[in-house]
N, C-alpha and C positions, 0 to 999 in steps of 0.2 A: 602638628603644632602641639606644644606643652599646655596644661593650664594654666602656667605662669606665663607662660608667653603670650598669650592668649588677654590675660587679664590688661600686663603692659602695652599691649597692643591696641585697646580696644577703651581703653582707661576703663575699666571695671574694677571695683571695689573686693579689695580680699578680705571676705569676714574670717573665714578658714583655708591656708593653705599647707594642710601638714603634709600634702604629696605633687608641689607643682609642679615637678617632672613628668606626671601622667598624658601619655597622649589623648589628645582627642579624635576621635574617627567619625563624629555626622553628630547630630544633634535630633534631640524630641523635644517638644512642647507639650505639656500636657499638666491638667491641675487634679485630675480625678485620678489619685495613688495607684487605683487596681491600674486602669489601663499603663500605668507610667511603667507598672511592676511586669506588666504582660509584653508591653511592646516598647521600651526605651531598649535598646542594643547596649554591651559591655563596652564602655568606654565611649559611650556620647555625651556632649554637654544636654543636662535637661535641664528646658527653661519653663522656669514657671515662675507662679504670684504666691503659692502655698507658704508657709511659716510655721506650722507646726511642729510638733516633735516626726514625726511621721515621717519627716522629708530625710531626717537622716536615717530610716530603717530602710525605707522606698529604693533612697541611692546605694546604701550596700546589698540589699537583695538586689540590685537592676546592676550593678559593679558597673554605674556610670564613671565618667571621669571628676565631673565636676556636675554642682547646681547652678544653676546663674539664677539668681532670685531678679527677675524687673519690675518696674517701674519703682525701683528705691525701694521696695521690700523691703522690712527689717527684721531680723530674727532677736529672742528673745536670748539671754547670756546663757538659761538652762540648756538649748540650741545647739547653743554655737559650743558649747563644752563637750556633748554629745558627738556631736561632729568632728568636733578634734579627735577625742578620743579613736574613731571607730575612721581615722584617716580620709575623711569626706571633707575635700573639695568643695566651696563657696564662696560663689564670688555674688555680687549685685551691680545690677547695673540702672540706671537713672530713666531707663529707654522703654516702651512699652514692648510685648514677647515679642512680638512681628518683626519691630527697629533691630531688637537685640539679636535675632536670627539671623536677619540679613547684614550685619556687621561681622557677626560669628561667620557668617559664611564666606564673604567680602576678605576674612582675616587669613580662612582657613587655606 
């Protein structure tokens, strides 16, 4: 499944999507960067609550597909510019990580 597909699916929120064609292959949860940086796999959605700038250096070291920021997360505009640029994937979703896993995976 696509990240746009994904997003339509699920009704999740696109903060950025300058690559929704990206597959998704399994997902990580996680808020603490190193670990996300050591063990997300190339092309999972990682879901987390984090918002800093960080999230977008994290996802292209880790060449996730996408971030899904939950429970209504919001990223700041310096953010979400960042992320475009550097073609990172973010969606939000309204649902706490656990809800948003199990719809991600329910979709996948």
């Amino acid at each position: 499944m696509t990240v746009k597909e994904l997003c339509e699916k699920c009704n999740f929120t696109a903060i950025t999507l300058p690559d929704g064609g990206r597959e998704i292959n399994g997902c990580y949860i996680g808020d603490l960067l190193s670990w996300v940086m050591g063990r997300a796999e190339e092309g999972n959605a990682w879901i987390t609550i984090m918002s800093n700038i960080n999230i977008a250096a994290v996802a292209s070291l880790a060449d996730v597909s996408c971030v899904i920021l939950a429970e209504g997360v919001e990223l700041e505009d310096s953010v979400k510019t960042t992320a475009a640029e550097k073609d990172i994937n973010i969606l939000s979703s309204p649902l706490p990580a656990y809800e948003t896993a199990v719809k991600l995976y329910e979709s996948i």
